[in-house]
C-alpha positions in Angstrom: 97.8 111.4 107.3 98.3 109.1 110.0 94.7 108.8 110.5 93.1 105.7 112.2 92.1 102.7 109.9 88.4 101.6 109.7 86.9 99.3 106.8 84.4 101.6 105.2 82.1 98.7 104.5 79.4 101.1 103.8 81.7 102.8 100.8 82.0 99.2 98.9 78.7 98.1 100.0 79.7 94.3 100.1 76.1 93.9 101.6 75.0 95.2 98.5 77.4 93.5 95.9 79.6 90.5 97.2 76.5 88.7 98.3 74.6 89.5 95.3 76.9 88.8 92.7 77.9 85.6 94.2 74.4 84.0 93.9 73.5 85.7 90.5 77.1 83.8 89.6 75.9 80.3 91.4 72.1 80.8 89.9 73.7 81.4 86.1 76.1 77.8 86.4 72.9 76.2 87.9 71.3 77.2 84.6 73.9 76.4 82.4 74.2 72.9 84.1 70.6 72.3 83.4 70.6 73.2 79.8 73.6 70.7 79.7 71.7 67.8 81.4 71.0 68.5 84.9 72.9 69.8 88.2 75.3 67.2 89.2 75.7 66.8 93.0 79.6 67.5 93.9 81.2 64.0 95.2 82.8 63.2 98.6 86.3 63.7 97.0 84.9 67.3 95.8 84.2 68.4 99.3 87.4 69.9 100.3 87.7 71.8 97.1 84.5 73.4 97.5 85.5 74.4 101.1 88.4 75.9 100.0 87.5 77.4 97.0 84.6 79.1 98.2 86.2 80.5 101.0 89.1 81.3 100.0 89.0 82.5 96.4 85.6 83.4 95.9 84.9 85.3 99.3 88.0 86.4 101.4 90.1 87.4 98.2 87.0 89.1 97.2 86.5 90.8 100.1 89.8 91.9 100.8 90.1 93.2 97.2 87.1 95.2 97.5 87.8 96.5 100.9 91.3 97.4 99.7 90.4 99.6 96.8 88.6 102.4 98.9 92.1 103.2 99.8 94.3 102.4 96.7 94.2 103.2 92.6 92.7 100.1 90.9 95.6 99.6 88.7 97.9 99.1 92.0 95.1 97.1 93.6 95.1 95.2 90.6 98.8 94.5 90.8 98.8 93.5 94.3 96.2 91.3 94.5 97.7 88.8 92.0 101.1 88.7 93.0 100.0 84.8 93.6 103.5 84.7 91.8 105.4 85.5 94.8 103.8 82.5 97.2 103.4 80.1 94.4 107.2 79.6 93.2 108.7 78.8 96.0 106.2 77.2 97.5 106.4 74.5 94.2 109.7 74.5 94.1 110.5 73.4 97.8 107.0 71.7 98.8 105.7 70.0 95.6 109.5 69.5 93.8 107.9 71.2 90.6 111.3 71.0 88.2 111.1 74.3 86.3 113.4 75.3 83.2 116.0 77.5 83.7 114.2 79.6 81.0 111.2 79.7 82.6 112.4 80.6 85.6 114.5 83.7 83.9 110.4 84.4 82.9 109.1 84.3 86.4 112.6 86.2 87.1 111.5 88.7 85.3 107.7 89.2 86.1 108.8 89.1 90.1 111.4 92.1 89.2 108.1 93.8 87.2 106.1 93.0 90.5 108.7 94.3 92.5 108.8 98.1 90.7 105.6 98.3 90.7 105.1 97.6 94.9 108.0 98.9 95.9 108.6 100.7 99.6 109.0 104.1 98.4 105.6 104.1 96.1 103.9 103.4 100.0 102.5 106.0 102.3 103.6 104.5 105.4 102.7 107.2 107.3 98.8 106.6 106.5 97.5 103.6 108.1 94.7 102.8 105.8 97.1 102.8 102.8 99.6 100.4 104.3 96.9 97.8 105.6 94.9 98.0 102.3 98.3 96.5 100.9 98.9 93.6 103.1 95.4 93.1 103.1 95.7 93.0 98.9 99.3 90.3 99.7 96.9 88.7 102.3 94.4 87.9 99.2 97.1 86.8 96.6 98.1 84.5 99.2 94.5 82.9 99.7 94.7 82.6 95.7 97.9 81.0 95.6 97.0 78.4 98.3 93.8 77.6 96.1 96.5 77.2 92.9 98.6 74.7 95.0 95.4 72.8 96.5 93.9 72.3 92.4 97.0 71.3 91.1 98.7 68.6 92.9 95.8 67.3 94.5 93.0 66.3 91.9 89.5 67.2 92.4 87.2 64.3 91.2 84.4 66.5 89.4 85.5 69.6 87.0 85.6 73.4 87.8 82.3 73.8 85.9 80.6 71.6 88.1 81.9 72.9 91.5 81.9 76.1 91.0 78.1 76.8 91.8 79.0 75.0 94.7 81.9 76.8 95.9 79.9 80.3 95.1 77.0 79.2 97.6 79.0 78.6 100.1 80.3 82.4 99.7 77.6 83.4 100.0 76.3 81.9 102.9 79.5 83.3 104.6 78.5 86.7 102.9 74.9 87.2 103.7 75.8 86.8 107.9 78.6 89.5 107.2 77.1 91.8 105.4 74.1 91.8 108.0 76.1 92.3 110.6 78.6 95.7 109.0 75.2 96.7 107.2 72.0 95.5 108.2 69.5 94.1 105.9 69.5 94.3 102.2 68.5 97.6 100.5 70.0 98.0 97.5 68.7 100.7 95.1 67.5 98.7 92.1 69.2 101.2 90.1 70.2 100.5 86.4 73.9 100.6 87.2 73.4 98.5 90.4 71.6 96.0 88.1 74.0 96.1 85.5 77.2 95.7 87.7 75.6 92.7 89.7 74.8 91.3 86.3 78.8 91.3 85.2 80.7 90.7 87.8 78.5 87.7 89.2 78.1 85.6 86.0 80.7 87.1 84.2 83.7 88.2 86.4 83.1 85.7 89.3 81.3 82.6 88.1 82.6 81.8 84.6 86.0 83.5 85.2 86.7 81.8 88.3 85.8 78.2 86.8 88.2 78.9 83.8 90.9 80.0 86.2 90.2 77.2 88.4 90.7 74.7 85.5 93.3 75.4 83.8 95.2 75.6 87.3 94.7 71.7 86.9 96.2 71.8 83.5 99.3 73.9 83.8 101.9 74.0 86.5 101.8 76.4 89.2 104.1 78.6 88.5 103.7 78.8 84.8 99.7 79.6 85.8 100.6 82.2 88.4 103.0 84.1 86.0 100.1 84.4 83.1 98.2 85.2 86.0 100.2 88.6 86.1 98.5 89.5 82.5 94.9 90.8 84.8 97.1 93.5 86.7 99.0 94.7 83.7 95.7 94.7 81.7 94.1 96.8 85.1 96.6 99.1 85.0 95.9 100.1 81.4 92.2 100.2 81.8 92.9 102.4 85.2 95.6 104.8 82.8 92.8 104.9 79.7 89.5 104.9 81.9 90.3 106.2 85.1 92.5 108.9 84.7 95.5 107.5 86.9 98.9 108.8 85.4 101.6 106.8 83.8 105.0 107.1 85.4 108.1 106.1 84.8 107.8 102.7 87.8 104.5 102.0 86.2 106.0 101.8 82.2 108.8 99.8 84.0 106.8 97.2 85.6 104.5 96.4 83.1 106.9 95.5 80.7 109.1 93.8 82.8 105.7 91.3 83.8 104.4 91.3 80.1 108.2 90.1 79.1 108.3 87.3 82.1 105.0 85.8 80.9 106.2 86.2 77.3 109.0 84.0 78.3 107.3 81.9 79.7 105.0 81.3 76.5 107.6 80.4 74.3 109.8 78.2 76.8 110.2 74.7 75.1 108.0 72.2 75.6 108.8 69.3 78.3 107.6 65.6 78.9 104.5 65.0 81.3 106.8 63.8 84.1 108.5 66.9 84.0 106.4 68.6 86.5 105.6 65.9 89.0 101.8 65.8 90.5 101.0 63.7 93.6 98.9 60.9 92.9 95.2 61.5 93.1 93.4 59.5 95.2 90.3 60.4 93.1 90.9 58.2 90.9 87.4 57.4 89.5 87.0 59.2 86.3 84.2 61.7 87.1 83.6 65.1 84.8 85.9 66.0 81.9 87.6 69.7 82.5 
């Protein structure tokens, strides 16, 4: 209790994984860009989206995820880290004049109240210092996430999140690599069967194509209807962690989850409105490049 707070970078082993993964997810889109014609360069217009994309999303939420889970349960690190919710809304609302319907804000309503039992002051053991900055470094992340949300919808990348995304995971990793070097020293990972197998998924799998999907439909849908759905990885954590992981279910945890499951419900069923009803600056990209 109380005790001083140090990232245990050796626990996670980003040298070993963050790097990795990020360049086994960039080599897979290279190879799936090839067998659909050949790697297209990313244009001028692309440039910023890469930048912040890549650092953002792909490396410092990454990061501070990882980091953040050698002192929390997974379901709550789940929870935490995509509580994009939270920044997104009002951020829309105030910044970008997103109209929402009064339905679908009784949605996001009620996934910010599930949010809210599930994070709440009492479930925090202030007095242990590793604990309470493993959580703002998990808000710290949702809030790199949201500002990568904002940045993809209302102002328009010229090529699609397929084609960046290689892209945006090389230049992770060439923030990784000098990081991990420097907490770590050089590369010795144990060419082990799991360390294989993990690398595998969560680089093609978990960062690359996962990242691209999220990254396009954030052009599609407005931000606050993506951020709520959003909330349907942390209630689906939480489950794994209560069937896999042996954390217990409690009464905050029951709560919360339904409360988020019902807000994005609600948000799935709100009617249907006219293009114009969620306004989008005008892209100054406005040469037709790839198709999403």
């Amino acid at each position: 209790m109380g005790r001083t707070y140090q990232l245990n970078w050796a626990a996670i082993s980003p040298g070993r994984s963050k790097p990795s993964t990020a360049s086994t997810g960039a080599a897979c889109i290279f190879a799936v860009q090839m067998f659909r014609g050949g790697i297209r360069l990313p244009k001028r217009d692309d440039l910023p989206f890469i930048a912040t994309i890549g650092i953002l999303q792909m490396m410092v939420f990454t990061v501070l995820g990882a980091v953040a889970m050698t002192h929390l349960p997974a379901g709550r690190s789940a929870i935490l880290s995509y509580t994009t919710l939270l920044w997104v809304t009002p951020a829309s609302i105030f910044f970008f004049h997103e109209r929402v319907p009064a339905l679908r804000i009784g949605g996001i309503a009620l996934a910010a109240l599930g949010v809210a039992i599930l994070v709440n002051p009492f479930a925090i053991d202030w007095t242990d210092a590793g604990v309470v900055n493993a959580n703002v470094m998990l808000l710290a992340a949702s809030l790199c996430w949201a500002g990568c949300i904002l940045h993809l919808r209302y102002f328009k990348a010229a090529s699609s999140a397929i084609a960046l995304a290689p892209w945006q995971l090389l230049v992770a990793t060439g923030l990784l690599v000098p990081i991990a070097f420097i907490f770590e020293g050089p590369f010795t990972g144990d060419g082990s069967t799991t360390f294989i197998a993990t690398t595998l998924f969560i680089g093609p799998v978990a960062t690359a194509f996962c990242f691209a999907a999220v990254n396009a439909a954030s052009t599609w849908l407005p931000a606050t209807t993506m951020s709520t759905a959003m909330l349907g990885v942390p209630v689906t954590g939480v489950a794994l962690s209560l069937a896999l992981l042996g954390e217990s279910m409690t009464l905050p945890l029951a709560a919360g989850s339904i409360a988020i499951l019902a807000g994005i419900a609600v948000n799935a069923i709100s009617p249907r409105h006219k293009p114009n009803s969620y306004p989008i600056k005008p892209s100054q990209n406005s040469t037709e490049g790839d198709t999403q």
